[in-house]
FIKOLZA-1660 file (N, C-alpha, C; in steps of 0.1 Angstrom, whole numbers, plus 5000, padded with zeros to 4 digits):
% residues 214
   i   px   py   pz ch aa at
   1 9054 8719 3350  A  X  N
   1 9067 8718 3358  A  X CA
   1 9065 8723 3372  A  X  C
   2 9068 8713 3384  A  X  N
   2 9069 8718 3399  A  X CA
   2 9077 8728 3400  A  X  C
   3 9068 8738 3408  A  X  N
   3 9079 8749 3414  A  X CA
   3 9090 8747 3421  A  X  C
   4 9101 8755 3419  A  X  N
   4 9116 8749 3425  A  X CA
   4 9118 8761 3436  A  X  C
   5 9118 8755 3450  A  X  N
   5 9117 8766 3460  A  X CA
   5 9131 8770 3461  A  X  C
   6 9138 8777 3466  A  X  N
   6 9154 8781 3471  A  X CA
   6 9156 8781 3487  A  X  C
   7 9164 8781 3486  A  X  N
   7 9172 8783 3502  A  X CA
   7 9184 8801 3505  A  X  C
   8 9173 8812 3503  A  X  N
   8 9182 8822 3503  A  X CA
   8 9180 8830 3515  A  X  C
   9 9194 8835 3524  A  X  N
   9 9196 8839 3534  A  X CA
   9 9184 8852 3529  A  X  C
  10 9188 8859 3543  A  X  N
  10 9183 8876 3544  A  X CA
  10 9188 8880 3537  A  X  C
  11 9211 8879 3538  A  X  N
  11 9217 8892 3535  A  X CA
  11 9218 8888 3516  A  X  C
  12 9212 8877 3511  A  X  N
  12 9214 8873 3500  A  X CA
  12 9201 8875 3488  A  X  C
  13 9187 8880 3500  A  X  N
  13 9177 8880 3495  A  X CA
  13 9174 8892 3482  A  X  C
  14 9185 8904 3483  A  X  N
  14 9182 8915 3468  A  X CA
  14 9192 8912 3459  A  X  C
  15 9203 8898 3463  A  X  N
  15 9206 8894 3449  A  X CA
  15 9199 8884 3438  A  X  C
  16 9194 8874 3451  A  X  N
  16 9184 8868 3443  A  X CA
  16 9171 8871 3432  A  X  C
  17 9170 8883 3441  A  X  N
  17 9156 8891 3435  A  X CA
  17 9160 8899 3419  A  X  C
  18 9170 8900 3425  A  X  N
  18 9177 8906 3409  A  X CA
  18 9172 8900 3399  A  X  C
  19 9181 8887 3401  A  X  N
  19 9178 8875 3388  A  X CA
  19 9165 8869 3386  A  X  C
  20 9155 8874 3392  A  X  N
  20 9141 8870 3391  A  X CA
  20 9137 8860 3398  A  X  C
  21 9141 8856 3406  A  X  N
  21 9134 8851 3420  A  X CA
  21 9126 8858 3419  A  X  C
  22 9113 8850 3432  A  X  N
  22 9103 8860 3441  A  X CA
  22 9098 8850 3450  A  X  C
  23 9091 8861 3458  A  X  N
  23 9091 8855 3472  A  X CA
  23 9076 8855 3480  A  X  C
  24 9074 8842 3481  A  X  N
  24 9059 8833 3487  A  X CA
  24 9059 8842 3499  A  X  C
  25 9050 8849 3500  A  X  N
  25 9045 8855 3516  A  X CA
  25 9037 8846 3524  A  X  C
  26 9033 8834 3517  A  X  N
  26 9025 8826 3524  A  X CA
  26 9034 8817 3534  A  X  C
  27 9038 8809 3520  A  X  N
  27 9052 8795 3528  A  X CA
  27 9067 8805 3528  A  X  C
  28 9064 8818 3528  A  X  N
  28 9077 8825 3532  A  X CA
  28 9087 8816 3529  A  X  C
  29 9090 8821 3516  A  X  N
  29 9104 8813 3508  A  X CA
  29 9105 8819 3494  A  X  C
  30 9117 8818 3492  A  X  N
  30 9119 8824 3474  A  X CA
  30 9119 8810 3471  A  X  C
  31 9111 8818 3454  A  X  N
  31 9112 8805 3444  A  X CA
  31 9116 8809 3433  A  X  C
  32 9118 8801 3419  A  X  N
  32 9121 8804 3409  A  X CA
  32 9107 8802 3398  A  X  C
  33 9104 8816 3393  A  X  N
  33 9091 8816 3386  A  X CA
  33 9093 8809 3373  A  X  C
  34 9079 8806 3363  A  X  N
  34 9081 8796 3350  A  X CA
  34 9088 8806 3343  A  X  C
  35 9097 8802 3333  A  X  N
  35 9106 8809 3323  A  X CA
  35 9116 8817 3327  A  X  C
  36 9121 8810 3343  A  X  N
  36 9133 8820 3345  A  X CA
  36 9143 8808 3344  A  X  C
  37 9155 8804 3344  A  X  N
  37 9167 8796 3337  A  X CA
  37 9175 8793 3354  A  X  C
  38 9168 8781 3360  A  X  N
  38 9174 8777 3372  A  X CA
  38 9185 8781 3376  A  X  C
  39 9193 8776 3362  A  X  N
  39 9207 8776 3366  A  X CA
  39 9215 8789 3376  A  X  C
  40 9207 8800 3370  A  X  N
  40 9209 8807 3379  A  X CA
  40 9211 8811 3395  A  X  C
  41 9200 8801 3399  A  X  N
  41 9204 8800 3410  A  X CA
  41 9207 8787 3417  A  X  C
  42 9216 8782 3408  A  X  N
  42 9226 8771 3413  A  X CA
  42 9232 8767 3433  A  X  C
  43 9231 8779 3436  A  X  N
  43 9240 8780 3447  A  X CA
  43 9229 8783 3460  A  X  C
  44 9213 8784 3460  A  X  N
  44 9205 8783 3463  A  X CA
  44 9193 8770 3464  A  X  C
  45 9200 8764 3458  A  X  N
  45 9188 8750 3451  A  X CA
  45 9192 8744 3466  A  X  C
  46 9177 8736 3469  A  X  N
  46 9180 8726 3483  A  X CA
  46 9188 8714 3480  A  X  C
  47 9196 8708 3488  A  X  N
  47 9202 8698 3486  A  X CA
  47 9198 8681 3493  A  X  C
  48 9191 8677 3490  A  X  N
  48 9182 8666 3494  A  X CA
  48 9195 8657 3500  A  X  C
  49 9188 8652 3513  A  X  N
  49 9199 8639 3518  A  X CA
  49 9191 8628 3523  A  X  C
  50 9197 8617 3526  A  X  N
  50 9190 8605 3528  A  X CA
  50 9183 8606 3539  A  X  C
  51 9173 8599 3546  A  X  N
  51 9169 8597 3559  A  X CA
  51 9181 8590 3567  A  X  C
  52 9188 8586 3563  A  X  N
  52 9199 8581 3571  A  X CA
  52 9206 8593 3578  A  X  C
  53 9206 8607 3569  A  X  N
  53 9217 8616 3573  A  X CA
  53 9211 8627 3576  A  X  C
  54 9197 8621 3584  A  X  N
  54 9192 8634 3592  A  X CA
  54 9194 8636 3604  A  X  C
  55 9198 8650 3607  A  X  N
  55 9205 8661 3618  A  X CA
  55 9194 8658 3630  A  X  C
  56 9208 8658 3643  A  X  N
  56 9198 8652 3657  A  X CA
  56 9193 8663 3662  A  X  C
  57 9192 8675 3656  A  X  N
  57 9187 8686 3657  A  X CA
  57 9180 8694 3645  A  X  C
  58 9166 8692 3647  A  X  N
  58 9159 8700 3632  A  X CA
  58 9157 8710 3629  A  X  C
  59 9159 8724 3642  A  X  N
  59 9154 8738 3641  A  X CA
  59 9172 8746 3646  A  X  C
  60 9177 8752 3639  A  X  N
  60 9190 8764 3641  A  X CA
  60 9190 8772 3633  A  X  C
  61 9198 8784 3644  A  X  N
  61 9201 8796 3640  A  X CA
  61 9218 8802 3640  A  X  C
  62 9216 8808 3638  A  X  N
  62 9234 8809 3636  A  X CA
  62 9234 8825 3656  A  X  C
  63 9222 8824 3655  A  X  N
  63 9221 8832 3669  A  X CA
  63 9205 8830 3675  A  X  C
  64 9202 8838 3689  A  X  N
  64 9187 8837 3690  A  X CA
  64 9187 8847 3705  A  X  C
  65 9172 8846 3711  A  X  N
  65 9169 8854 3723  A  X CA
  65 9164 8842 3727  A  X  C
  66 9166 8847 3743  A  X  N
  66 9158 8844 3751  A  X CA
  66 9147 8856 3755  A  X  C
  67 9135 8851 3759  A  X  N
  67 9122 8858 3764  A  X CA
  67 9119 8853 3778  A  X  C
  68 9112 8867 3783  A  X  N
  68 9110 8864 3797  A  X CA
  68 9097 8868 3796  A  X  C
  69 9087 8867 3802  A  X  N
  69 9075 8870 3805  A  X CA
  69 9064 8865 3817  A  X  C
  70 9053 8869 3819  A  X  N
  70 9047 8865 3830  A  X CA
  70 9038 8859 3826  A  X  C
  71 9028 8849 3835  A  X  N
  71 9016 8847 3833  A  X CA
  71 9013 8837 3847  A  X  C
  72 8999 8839 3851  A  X  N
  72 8994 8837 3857  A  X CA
  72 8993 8820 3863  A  X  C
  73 8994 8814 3870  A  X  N
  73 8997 8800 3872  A  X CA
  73 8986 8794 3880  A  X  C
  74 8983 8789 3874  A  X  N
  74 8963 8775 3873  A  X CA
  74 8961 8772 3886  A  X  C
  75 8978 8769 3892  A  X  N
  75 8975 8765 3908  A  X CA
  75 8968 8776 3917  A  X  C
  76 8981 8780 3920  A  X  N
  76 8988 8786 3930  A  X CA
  76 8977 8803 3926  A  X  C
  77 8977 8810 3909  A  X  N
  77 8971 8820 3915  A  X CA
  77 8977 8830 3912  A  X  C
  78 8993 8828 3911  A  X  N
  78 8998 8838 3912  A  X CA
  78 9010 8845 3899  A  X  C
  79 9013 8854 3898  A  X  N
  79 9020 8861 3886  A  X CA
  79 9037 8853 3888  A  X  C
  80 9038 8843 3875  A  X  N
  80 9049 8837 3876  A  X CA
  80 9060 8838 3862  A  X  C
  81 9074 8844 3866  A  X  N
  81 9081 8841 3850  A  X CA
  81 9082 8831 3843  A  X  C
  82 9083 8833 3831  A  X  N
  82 9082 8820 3819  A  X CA
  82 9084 8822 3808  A  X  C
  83 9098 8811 3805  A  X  N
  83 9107 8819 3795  A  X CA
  83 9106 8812 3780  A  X  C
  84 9113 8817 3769  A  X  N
  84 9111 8810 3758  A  X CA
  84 9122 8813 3748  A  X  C
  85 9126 8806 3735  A  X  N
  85 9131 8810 3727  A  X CA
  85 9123 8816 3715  A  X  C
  86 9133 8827 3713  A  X  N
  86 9124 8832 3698  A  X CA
  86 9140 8836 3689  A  X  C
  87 9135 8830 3678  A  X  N
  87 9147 8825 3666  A  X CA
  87 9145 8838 3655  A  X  C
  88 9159 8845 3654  A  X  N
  88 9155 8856 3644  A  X CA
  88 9157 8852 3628  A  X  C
  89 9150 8861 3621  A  X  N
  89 9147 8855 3604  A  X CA
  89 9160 8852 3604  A  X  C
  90 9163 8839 3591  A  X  N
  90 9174 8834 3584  A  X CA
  90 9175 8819 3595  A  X  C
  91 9166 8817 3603  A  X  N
  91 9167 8805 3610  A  X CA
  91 9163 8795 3603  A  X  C
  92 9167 8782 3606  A  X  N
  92 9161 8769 3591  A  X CA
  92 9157 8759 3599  A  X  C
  93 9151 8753 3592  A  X  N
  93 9142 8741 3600  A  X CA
  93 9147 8729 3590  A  X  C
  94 9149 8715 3595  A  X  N
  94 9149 8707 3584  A  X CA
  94 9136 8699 3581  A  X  C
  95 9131 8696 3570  A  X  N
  95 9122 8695 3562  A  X CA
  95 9126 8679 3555  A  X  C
  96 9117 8668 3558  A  X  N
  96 9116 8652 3555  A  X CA
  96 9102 8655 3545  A  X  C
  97 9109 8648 3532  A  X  N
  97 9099 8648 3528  A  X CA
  97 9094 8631 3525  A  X  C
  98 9084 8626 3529  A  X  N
  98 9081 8614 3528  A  X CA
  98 9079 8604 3517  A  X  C
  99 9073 8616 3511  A  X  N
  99 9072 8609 3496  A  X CA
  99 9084 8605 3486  A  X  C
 100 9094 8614 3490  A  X  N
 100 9105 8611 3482  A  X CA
 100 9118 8604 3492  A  X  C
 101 9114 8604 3506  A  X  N
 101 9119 8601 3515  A  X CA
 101 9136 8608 3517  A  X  C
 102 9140 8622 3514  A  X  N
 102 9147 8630 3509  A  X CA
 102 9144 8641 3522  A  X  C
 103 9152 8645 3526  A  X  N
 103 9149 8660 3534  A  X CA
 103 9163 8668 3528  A  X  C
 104 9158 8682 3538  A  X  N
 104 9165 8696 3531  A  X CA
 104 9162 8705 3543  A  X  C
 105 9174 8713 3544  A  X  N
 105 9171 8726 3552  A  X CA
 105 9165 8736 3542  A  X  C
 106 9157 8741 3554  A  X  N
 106 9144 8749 3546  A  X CA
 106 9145 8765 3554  A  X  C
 107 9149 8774 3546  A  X  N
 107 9152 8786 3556  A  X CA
 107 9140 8796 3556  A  X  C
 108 9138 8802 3566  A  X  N
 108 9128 8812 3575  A  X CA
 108 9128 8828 3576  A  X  C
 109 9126 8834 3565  A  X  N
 109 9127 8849 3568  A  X CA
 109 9117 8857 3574  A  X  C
 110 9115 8849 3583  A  X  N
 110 9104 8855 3594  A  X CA
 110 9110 8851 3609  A  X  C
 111 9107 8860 3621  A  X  N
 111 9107 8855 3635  A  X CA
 111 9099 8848 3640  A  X  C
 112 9106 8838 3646  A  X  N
 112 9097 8827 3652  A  X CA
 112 9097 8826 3666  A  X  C
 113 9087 8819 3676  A  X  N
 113 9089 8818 3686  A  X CA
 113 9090 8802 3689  A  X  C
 114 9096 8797 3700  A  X  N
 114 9098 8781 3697  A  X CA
 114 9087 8774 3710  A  X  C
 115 9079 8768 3706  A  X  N
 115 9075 8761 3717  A  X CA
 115 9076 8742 3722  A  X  C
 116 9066 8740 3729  A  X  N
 116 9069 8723 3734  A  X CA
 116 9085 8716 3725  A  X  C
 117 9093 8727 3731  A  X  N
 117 9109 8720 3729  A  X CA
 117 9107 8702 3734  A  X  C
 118 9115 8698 3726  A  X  N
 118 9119 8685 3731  A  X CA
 118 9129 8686 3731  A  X  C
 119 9140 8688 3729  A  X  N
 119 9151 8690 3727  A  X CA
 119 9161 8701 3721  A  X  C
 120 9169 8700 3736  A  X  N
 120 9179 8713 3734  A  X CA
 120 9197 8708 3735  A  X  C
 121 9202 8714 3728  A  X  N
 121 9217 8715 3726  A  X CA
 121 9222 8718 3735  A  X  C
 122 9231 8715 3742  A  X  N
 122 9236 8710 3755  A  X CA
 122 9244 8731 3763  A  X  C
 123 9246 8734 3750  A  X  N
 123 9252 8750 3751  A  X CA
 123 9239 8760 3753  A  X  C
 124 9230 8755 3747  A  X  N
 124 9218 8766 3745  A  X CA
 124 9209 8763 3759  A  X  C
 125 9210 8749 3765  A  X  N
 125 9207 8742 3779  A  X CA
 125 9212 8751 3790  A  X  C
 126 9225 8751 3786  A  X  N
 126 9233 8755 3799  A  X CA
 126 9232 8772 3802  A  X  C
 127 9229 8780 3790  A  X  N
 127 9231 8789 3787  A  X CA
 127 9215 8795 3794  A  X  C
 128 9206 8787 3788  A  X  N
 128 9191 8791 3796  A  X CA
 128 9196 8787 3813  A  X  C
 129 9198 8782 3816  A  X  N
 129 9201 8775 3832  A  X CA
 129 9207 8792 3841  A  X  C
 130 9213 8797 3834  A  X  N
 130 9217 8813 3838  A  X CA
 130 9207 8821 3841  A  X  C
 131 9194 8818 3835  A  X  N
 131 9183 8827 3837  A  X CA
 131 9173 8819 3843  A  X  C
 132 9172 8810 3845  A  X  N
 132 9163 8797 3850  A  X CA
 132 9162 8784 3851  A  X  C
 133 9166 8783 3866  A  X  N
 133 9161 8765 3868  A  X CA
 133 9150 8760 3861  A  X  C
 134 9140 8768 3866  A  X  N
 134 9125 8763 3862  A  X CA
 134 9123 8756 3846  A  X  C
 135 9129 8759 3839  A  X  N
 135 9123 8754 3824  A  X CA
 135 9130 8739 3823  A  X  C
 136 9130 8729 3823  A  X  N
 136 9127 8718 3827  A  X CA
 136 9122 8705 3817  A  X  C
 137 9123 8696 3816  A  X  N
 137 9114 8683 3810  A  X CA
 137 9108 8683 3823  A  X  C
 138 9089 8676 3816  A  X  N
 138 9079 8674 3823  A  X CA
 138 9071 8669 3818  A  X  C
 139 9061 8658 3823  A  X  N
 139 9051 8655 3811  A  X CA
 139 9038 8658 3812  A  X  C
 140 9031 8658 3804  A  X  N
 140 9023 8669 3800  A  X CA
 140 9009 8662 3796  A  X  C
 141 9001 8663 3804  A  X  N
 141 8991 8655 3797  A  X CA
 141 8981 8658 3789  A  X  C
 142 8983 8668 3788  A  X  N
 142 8971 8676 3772  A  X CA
 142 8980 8669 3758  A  X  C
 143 8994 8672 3759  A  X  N
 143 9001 8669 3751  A  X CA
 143 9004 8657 3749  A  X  C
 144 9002 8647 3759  A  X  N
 144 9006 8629 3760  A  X CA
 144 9024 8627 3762  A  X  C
 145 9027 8634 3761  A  X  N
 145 9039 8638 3764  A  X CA
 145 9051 8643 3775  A  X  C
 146 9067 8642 3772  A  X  N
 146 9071 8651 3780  A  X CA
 146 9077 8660 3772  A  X  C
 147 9078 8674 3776  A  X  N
 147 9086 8681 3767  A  X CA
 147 9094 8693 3776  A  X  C
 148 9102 8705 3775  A  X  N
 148 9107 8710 3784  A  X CA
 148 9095 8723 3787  A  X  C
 149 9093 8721 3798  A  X  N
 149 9081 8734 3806  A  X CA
 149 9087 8741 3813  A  X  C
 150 9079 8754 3816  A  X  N
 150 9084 8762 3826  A  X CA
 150 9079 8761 3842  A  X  C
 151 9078 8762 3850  A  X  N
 151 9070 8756 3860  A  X CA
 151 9072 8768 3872  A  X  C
 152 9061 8770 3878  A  X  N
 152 9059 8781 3887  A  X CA
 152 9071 8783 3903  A  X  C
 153 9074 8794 3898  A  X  N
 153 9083 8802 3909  A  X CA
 153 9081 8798 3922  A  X  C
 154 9066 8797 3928  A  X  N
 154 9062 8800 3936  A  X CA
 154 9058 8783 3944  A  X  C
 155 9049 8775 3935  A  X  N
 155 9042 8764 3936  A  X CA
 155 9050 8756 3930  A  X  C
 156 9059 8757 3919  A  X  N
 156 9066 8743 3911  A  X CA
 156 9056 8739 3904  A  X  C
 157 9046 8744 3905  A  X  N
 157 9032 8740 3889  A  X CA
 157 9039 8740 3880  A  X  C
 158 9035 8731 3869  A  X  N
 158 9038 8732 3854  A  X CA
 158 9030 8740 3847  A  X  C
 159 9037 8749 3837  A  X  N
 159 9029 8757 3834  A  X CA
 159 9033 8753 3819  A  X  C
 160 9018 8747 3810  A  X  N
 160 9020 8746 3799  A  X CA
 160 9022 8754 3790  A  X  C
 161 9028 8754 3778  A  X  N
 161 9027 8759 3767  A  X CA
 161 9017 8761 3756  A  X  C
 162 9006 8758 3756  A  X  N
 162 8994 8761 3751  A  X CA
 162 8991 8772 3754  A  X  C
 163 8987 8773 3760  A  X  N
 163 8979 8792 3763  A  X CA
 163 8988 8798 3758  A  X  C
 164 9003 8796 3765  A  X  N
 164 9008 8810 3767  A  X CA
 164 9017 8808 3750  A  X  C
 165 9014 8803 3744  A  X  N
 165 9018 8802 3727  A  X CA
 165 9007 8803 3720  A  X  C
 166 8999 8795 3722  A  X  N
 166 8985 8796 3711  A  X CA
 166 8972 8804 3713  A  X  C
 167 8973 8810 3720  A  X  N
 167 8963 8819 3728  A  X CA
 167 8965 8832 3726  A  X  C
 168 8958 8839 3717  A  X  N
 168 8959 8853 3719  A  X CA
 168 8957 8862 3729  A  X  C
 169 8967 8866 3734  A  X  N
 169 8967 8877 3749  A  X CA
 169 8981 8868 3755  A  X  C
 170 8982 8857 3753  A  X  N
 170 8993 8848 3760  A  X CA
 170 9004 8855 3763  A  X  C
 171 9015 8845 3769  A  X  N
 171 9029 8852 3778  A  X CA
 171 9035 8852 3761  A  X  C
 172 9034 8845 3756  A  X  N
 172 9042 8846 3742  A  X CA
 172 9033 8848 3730  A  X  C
 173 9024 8852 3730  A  X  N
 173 9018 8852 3716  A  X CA
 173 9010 8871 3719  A  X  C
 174 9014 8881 3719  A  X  N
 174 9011 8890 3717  A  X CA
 174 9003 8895 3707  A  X  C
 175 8994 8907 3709  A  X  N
 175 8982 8909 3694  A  X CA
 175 8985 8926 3693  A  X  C
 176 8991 8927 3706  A  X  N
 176 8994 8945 3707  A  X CA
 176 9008 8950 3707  A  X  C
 177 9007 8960 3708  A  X  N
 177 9023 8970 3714  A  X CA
 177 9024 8969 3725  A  X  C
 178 9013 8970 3729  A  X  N
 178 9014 8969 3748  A  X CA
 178 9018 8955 3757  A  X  C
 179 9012 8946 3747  A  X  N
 179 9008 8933 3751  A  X CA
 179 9029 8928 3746  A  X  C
 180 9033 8934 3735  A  X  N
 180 9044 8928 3734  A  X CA
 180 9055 8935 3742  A  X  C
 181 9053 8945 3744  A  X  N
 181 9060 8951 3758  A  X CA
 181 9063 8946 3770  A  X  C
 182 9053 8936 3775  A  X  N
 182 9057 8933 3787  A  X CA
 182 9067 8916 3788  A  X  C
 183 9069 8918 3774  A  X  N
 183 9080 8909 3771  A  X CA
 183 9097 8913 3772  A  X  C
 184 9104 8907 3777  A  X  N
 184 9119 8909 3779  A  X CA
 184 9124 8899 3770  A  X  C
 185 9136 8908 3763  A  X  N
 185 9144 8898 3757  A  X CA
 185 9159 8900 3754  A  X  C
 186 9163 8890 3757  A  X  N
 186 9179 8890 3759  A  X CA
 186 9186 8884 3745  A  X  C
 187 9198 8890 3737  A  X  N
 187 9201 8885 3725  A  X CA
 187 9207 8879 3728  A  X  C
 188 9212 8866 3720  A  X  N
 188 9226 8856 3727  A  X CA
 188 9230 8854 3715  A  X  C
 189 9242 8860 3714  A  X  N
 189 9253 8856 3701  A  X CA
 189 9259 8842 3700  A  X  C
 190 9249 8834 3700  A  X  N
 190 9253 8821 3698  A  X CA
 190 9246 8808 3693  A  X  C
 191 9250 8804 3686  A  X  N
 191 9241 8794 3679  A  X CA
 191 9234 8786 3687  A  X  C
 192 9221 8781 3678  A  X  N
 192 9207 8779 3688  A  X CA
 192 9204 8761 3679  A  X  C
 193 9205 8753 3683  A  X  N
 193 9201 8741 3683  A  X CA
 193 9190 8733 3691  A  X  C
 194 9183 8728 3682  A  X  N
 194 9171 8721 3692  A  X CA
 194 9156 8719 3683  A  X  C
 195 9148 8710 3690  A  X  N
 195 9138 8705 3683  A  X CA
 195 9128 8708 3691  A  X  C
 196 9117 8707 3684  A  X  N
 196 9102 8713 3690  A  X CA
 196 9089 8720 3679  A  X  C
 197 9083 8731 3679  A  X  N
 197 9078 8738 3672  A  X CA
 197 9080 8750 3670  A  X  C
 198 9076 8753 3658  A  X  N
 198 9079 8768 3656  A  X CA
 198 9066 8775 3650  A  X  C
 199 9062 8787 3654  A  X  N
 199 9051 8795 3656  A  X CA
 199 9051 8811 3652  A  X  C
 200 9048 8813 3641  A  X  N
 200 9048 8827 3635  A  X CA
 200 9036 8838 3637  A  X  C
 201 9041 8850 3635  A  X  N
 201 9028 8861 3639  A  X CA
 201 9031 8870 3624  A  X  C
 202 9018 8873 3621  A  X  N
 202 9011 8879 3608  A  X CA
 202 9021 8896 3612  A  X  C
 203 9026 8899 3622  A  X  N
 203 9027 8913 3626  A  X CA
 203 9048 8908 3637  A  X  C
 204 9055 8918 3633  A  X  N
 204 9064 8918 3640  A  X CA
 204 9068 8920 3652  A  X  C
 205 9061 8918 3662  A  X  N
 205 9060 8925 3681  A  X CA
 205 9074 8927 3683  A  X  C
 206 9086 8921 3680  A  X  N
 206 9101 8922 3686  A  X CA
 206 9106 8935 3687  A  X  C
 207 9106 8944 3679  A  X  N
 207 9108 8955 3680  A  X CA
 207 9098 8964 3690  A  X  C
 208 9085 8958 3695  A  X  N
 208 9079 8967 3708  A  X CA
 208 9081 8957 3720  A  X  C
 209 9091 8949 3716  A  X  N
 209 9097 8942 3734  A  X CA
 209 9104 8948 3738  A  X  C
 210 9109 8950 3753  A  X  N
 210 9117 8955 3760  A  X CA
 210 9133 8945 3757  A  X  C
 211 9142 8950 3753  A  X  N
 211 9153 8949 3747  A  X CA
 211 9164 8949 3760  A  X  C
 212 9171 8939 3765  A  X  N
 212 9183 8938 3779  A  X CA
 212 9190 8930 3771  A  X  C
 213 9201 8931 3777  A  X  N
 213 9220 8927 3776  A  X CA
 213 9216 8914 3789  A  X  C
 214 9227 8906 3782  A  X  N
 214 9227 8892 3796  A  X CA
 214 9241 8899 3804  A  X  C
% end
């Protein structure tokens, strides 16, 4: 019998656990183990929908941060801000499955950081625009693409998202307390819509970021 994954928030995660759920540390998700009686969790099971009735937006949160950070810019040389989203646990991504041609929101009890956005929600758009012109569509030629970048203060360089996401020591991928400290982040009580990637760390840096009010 295929394992049956669930869809259970945070604040829902020690009822499920009750009834014998448990929970993948790998693909971070509750499932239901062999010889426990589904039904139970009836109100957790994914709900499969057509490809016809897939959402123009695949990654939300019911809230999120903005991040600020520095890093050094390829041109010019010099120490430039560059901002990002990071999505707190209970955030969902939607999930196409091909083989059954069927998708499902798939929820996240971990923090994530979002990178090579393509697409943002016209409120979460306007709302970054308060903190910065610079982040932008651009295209990108590592990536073959355009997607939205940050681009230098100083020079208007594009400053990709690779390093400063996949690169340990980067503006967004922290390995220290110190290293995640020199991150700023702003909470925004407001739902977060938009497509792109998402990018997790083995260790939780948010709590050694520097913490500001918009």
């Amino acid at each position: 019998m295929a394992r049956i994954d669930l869809k259970v928030s945070f604040a829902e995660k020690d009822e499920a656990k009750s009834l014998g759920a448990r929970w993948d540390k790998d693909l971070k998700t509750w499932y239901i183990p062999d010889g426990v009686d589904a039904s139970l969790f009836a109100k957790w099971l994914h709900v499969p929908t057509a490809i016809s009735d897939e959402p123009e937006y695949r990654i939300r949160s019911i809230n999120y941060f903005i991040a600020c950070s520095h890093t050094l810019c390829w041109k010019c040389q010099q120490q430039t801000k560059v901002f990002a989203f990071i999505l707190p646990e209970e955030h969902q991504e939607y999930i196409y499955d091909d083989e059954d041609e069927e998708g499902y929101w798939s929820n996240y009890e971990a923090i994530g950081t979002m990178s090579n956005v393509l697409k943002l929600e016209l409120s979460v758009w306007k709302r970054l625009q308060t903190f910065t012109k610079l982040y932008k569509p651009a295209y990108s030629k590592q990536a073959g693409g355009r997607y939205f970048m940050n681009h230098c203060e100083h020079c208007n360089a594009t400053q990709g998202d690779f390093f400063m996401h996949s690169e340990p020591g980067g503006a967004f991928f922290p390995t220290t307390e110190g290293e995640a400290g020199r991150i700023t982040v702003y909470p925004i009580a407001e739902p977060f819509e938009g497509n792109g990637s998402m990018t997790y760390s083995s260790v939780d840096f948010l709590e050694y970021m520097k913490h500001d009010s918009v």
